[in-house]
N, C-alpha and C positions, 0 to 999 in steps of 0.2 A: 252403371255402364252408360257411356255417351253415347248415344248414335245422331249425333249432330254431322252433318257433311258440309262443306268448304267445297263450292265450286266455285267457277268464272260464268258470266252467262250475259246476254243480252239483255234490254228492257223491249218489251216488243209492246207493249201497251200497259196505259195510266188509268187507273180511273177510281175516283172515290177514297183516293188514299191507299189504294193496294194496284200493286204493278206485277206484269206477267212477264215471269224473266225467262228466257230460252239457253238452257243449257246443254250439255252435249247428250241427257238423259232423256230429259222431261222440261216442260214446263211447268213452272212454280210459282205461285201466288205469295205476293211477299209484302212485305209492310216496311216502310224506309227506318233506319236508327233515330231515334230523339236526335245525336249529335247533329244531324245533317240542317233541323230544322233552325238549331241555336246557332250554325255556321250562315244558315238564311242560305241554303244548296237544296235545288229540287231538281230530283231525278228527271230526265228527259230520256223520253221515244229514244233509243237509239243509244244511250249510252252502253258500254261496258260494264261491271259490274263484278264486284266478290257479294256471294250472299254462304248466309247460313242455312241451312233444309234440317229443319226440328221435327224428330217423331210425333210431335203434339200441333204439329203443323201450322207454328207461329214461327213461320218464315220470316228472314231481316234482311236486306241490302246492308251489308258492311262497310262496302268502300265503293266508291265512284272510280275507275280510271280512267287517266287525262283523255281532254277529248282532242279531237283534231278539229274539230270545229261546234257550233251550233248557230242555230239561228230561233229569235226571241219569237216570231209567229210565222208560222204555226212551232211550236217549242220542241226541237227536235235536235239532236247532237250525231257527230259522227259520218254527216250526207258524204257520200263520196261521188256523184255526179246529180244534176237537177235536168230532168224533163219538162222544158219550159212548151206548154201547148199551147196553138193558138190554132182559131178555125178562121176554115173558108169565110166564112160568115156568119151570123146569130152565134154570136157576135161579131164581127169583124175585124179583123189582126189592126191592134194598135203598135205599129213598130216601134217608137219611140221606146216605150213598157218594156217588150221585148230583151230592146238592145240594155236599158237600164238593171233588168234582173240578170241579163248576161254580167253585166258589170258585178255586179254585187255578189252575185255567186263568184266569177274570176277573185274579187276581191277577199272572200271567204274561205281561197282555197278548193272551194267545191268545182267539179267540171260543168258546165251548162249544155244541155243538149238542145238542139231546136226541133219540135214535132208540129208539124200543122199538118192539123186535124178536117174529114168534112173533106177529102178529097174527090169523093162523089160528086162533090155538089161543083167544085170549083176546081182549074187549071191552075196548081199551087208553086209551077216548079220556077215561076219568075221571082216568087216570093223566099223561096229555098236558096237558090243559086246564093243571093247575096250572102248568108250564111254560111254557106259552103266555104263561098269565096272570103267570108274573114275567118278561116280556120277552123270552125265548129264542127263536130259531129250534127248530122241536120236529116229528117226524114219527113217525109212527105205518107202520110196514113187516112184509112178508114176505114171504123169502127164496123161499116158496113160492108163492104166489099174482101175487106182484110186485104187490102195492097199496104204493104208495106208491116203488118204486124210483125213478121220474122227479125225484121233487122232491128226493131225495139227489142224483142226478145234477148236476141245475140246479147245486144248491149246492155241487157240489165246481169246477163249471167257474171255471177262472183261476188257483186258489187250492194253496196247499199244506196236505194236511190230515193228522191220526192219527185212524182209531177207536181208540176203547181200550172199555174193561170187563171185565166179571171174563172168565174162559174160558168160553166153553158161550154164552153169548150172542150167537153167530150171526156174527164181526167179518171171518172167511175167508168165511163163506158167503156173506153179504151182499156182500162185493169178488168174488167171482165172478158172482153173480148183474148184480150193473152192469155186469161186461167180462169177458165169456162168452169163454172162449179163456184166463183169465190163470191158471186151474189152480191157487190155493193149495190144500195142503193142511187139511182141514178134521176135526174129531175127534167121536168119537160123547161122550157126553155120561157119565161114570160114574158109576153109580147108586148104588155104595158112598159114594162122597164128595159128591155131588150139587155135583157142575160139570165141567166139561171140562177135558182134558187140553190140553198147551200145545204147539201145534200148529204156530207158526209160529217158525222158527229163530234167525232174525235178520234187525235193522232192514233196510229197502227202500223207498225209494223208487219207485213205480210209477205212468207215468203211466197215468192213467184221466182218461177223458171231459173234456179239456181242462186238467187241473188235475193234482196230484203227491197222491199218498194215502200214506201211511208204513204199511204192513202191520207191526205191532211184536211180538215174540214176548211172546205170555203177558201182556199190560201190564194189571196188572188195578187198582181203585183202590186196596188194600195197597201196591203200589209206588209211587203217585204221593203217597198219604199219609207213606210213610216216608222217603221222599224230598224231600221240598217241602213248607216251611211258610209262615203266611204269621203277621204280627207281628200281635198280638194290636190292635191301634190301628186294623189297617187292613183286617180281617173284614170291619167295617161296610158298606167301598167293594164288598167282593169280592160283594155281593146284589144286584143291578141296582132289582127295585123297592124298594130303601130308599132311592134317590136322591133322589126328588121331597121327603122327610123331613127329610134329615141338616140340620141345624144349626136346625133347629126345635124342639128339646126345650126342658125348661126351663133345664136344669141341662148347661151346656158340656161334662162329665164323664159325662154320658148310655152307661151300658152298652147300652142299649134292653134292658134285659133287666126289668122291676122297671116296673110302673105308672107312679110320680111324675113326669107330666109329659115325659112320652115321647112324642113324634109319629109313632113309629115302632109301637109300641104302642095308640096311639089307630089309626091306618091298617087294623093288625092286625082291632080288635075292631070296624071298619065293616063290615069284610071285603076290605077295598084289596090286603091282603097274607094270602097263604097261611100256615095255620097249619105247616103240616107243612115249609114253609119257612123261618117262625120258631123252629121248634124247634129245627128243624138248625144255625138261626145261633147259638141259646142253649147248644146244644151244644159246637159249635165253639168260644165264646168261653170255654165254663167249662176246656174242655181248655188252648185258650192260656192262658191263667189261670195254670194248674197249674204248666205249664211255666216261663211266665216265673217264676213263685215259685223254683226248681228253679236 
């Protein structure tokens, strides 16, 4: 008699060669098929999944299915919105960083959220605003007082999500703070180095408050920049409010970087569009620049 079972399930965590997959029963300890290894295909955080559940409890991943997206570090598939946190201070908000992982997530498909953290310490809503104002989902939190936990909450229900940013900006504290009980480890802040230590091991899936959260170790925007580029042609898309602009310059070959007839540029100097947003984009574009020369 076979009592082998055929479900769907999630991979909610890696480790050592065996993956914990989430199906509509249980979760199950699984071990990947040889084929996947001689394809050079490794399961990621977050994928889907066909497995097999063996009475002798030599569980297998059968088949991967498609993703909608992933991203190489921290190695995760499937994000459906990213919680990009940045603090008051210790550390203190590198916007440029910011604006760049907004990019790259836009560019992935994935939604970007903006959360600055440490609102105790610091009046953050001058910082917020400009986010607001280029379209983002954007809240203002802390991990101490809980202003603002709810409306992270709201927005993770359904949904599969990453925080990420640099260490020290609050990304375990904050996941504890929403689901009191789930005990990540969290790091005091180093004052020699000014930022924190990398506190979280490896990828996981955890459900919180309706939705799947990836607690990712250490994922700070150095790994997502050296990781993930996006083609110099197609920055422009990765800015949300340049949308209403694009094909309105004068010149089809429009950098939007340069005066002459730039609608993205005129928006700019109305004040439609943040400066400190365009700058970041003018940055970006002169780096892909570089490279594509390269």
């Amino acid at each position: 008699m076979n009592d082998n079972l055929i479900a769907n399930g999630k991979i909610l965590k890696g480790i050592g060669g065996f993956y914990y997959i989430e199906t509509a029963d249980a979760v199950y300890e699984c071990k990947a098929r040889g084929v996947f290894r001689k394809q050079k295909i490794t399961p990621l955080v977050g994928d889907n999944v066909t497995v097999t559940i063996r009475s002798n409890g030599e569980n297998t991943i059968d088949s991967i299915l498609p993703r909608k997206n992933f991203l190489v570090r921290p190695p995760v598939a499937n994000i459906e919105q990213i919680f990009i946190l940045s603090a008051a201070c210790n550390p203190s908000p590198n916007f440029y960083l910011i604006d760049k992982m907004t990019a790259l997530a836009v560019n992935k498909g994935i939604e970007p959220i903006i959360v600055f953290t440490k609102s105790d310490l610091k009046d953050l809503s001058e910082f917020s605003e400009v986010y607001k104002n280029a379209g983002f989902k954007t809240a203002v939190i802390s991990s101490v007082t809980k202003d603002g936990i709810d409306t992270v909450k709201e927005w993770i229900l359904g949904k599969v999500s990453a925080f990420t940013g640099n260490s020290g900006v609050g990304k375990s504290t904050l996941l504890n703070a929403i689901c009191e009980g789930l005990n990540l480890d969290t790091g005091e802040i180093s004052e020699k180095l000014g930022r924190g230590r990398h506190t979280t091991r490896a990828v996981e899936l955890h459900k919180i408050c309706g939705g799947y959260v990836a607690d990712t170790p250490g994922f700070s925007s150095f790994d997502m920049e050296k990781n993930e580029s996006i083609e110099l042609e197609d920055i422009q898309y990765c800015f949300p409010e340049f949308q209403p602009y694009l094909g309105k310059c004068k010149f089809v070959s429009c950098s939007h970087t340069v005066d002459k007839g730039c609608a993205i540029i005129e928006a700019l100097n109305e004040g439609k569009i943040e400066k400190s947003r365009h700058e970041s984009y003018k940055a970006m574009y002169s780096e892909a620049k570089e490279l594509k020369k390269w």
